[in-house]
VOVEX-966979 format. One record per residue (C-alpha): z, y, x; residue in one letter. Coordinates in steps of 0.25 Angstrom, whole numbers, plus 2048, in hexadecimal, padded with zeros to 3 digits. Each point is the difference from the previous one (the first is absolute). Layout:
N
ZYXa/...
***
This chain:
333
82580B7A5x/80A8037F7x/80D809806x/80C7F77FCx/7F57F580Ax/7FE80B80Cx/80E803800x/8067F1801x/7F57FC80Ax/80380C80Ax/80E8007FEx/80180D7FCx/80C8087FAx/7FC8047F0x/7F38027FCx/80280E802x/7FB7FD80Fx/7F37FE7FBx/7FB80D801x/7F18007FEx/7F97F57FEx/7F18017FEx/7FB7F1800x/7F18057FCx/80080B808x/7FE80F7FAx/7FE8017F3x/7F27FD7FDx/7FE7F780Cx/7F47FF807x/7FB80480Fx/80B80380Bx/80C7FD7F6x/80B7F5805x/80A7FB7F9x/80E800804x/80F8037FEx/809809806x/80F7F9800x/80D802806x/8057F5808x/80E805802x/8067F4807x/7F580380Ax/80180F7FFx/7F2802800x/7F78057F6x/7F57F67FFx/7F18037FCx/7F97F37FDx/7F27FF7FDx/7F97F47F9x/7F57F9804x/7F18017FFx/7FD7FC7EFx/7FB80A7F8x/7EF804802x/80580D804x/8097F980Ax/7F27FA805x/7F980A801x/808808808x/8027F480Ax/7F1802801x/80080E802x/8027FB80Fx/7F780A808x/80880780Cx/80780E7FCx/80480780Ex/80E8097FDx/808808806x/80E8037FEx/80B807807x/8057F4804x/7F57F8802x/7F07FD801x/7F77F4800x/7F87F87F6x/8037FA7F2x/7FB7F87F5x/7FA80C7F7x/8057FA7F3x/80D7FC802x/80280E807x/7FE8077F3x/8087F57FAx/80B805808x/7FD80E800x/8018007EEx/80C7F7800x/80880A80Ax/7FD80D7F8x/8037F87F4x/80E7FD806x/80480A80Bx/8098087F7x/8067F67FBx/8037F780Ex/80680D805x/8088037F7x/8057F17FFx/802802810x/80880E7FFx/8097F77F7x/8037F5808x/7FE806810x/8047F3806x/7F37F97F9x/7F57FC805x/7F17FE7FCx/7FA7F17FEx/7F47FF7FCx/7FA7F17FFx/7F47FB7F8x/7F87F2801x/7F4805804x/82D849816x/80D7FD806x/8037F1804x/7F57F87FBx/7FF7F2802x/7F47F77FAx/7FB7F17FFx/7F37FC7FBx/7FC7F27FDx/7F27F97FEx/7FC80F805x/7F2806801x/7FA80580Dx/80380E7FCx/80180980Ex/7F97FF80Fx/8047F9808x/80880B809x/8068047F3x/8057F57FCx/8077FE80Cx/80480D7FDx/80A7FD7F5x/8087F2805x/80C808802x/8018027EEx/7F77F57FDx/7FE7F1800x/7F67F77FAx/8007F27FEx/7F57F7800x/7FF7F37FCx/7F67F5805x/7F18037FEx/80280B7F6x/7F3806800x/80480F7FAx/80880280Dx/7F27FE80Ax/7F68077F5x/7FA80E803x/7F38057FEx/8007FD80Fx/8027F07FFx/7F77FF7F6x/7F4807808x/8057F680Cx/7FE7F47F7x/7F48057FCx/7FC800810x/8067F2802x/7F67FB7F4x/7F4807806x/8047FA80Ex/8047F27FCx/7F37FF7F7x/7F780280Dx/8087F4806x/7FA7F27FEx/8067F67FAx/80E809800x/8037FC7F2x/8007ED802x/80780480Ex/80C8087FAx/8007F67F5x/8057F7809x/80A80780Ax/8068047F2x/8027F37FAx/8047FA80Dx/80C80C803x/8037FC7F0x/8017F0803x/80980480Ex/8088097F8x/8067F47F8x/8048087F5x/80780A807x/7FF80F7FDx/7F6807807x/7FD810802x/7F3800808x/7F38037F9x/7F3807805x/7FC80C801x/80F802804x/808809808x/80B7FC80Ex/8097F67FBx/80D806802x/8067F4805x/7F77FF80Dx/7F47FA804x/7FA7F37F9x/8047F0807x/7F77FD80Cx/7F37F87FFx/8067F780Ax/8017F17FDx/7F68047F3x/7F47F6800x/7F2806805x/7FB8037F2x/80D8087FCx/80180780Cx/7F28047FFx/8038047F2x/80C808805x/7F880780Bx/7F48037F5x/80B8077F7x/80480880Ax/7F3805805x/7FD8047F1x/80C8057FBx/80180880Ex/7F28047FEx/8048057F0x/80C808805x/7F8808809x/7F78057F6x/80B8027F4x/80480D804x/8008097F4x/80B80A7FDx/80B7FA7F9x/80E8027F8x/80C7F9803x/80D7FB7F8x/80A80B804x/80B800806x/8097F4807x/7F97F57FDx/8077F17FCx/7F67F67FFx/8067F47FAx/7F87F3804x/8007F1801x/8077FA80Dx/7F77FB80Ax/8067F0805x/809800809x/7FF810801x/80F805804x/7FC80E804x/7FA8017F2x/80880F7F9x/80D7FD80Ax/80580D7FEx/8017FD7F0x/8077F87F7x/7FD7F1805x/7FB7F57F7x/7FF7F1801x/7F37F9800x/7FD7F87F2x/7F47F5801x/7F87FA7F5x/7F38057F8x/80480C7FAx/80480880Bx/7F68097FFx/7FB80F7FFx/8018057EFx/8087FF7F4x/8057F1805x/80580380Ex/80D7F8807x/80580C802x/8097FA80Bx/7F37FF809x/7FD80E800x/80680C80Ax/80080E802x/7F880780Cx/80180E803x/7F0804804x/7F780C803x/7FA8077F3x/7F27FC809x/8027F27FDx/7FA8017F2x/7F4807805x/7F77F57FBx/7FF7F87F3x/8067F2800x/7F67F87F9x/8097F77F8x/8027F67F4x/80E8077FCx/7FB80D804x/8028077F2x/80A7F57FBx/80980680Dx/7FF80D7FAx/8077FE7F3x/8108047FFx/8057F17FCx/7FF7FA80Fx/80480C806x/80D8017F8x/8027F3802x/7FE800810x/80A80C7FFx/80A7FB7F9x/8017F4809x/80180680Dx/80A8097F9x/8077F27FCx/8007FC80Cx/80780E807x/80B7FE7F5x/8037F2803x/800803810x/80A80C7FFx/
***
């Protein structure tokens, strides 16, 4: 993007605050080379490392270097994501001097650092890989939030989920008649739904938002459906126990209000229900249906077998679900 753009989209004071930006990565590209722009944000005071999104074959690549690299630092030690690791590890030698010396001239600063995919540090990740262990992870929620957005499938994929899939097909293809059964219990929770926006998928992991509607009042065959779904899904989740990443951090998952669900992200910015047929998970979503809820970084131990699985993961819907909930905070102040 062109400076004159970046510095009337962030805000920022002249284009002089633009301090490095390396869109393509380092010169020449390739393997374990993110883009990215270093930028002061004076009426923050923060100096902000932001980098860009998975889009280059390079980008690719090192999203699929995703074997398990155990480090150990002074501070720290756990699991990561191998590729991003030395992702990280080019960009800070790239950049340390000159972060310090930007710190050393501006002591009351802090350190951002944000992407869509040293003294105080803070850092906020959206649409984030499963880049640590679990215990890691955890680890770093004092300095780090990430936000997810609905069935975004990069937040739950590890090397891990995809052997456990690879389980689930295996088990599932030994059941009879498993694929006409799921069929229907799908299509039936589609027609109950009404059109409204839904989460739940299978393989998936615990539903933040507690545990599904009694079977009470169902008819026999729905309730037999329901009580099959449970015994197989049950049955999968005992045998998907591969070693996983997580999303690091505090973890915000933004997703659709169940009905009548009051308790649903209480301790953040509250929304009103909208109804009609394009209330929904993706690019199209009434916003206004949707909440915040704070969960454990083991919620996305599984993949979400969804229809927006990879449409939730591009930045357009997660902008725009940001930029109405913080709507809604300014208008409640």
């Amino acid at each position: 993007p062109a400076i004159e753009t970046l510095v009337a989209r962030m805000e920022l004071h002249s284009s002089a605050d633009v301090l490095t930006l390396s869109w393509h990565g380092a010169p020449g590209g390739g393997l374990y080379s993110p883009g990215y722009m270093l930028v002061r944000d004076r009426a923050s005071a923060a100096l902000v490392l932001a980098f860009r999104g998975t889009l280059t074959t390079g980008d690719a690549l090192t999203d699929l270097h995703c074997s398990f690299k155990t480090v150990s630092e002074a501070s720290f030690s756990g699991k990561v994501h191998a590729g991003m690791w030395e992702a990280a590890r080019r960009v800070a030698a790239q950049l340390e001097a000159q972060v310090s010396a930007e710190l050393q001239a501006h002591p009351d600063w802090e350190l951002v650092l944000t992407g869509h995919s040293l003294r105080k540090l803070r850092c906020f990740a959206y649409a984030p890989p499963c880049a640590m262990s679990l215990h890691l992870a955890r680890r770093v929620a004092a300095f780090t939030t990430s936000v997810v957005y609905c069935n975004d499938f990069v937040c739950a994929w590890s090397v891990g989920s995809s052997r456990d899939l690879l389980t689930a097909a295996r088990l599932l293809a030994l059941e009879h008649g498993v694929v006409d059964r799921t069929y229907r219990i799908v299509t039936k929770q589609a027609r109950a739904q009404d059109g409204s926006p839904s989460c739940s998928a299978m393989p998936c992991g615990p539903d933040p938002r507690g545990a599904p509607a009694s079977t009470s009042g169902r008819s026999a065959s729905s309730a037999s459906d329901a009580d099959w779904y449970t015994s197989i899904t049950s049955s999968l989740h005992a045998n998907m126990q591969s070693e996983k990443m997580y999303p690091p951090g505090r973890v915000i998952w933004i997703l659709p209000r169940p009905k009548d669900d009051e308790s649903c992200g209480s301790e953040f910015r509250r929304t009103n229900r909208t109804t009609g047929d394009d209330a929904s998970c993706g690019a199209n979503a009434a916003y206004a249906n949707l909440c915040m809820v704070d969960v454990d970084n083991e919620a996305f131990g599984r993949l979400r077998l969804s229809r927006t699985m990879i449409s939730d993961h591009l930045p357009g819907p997660y902008e725009k679900a940001l930029r109405f909930f913080d709507l809604q905070q300014s208008t409640h102040r």
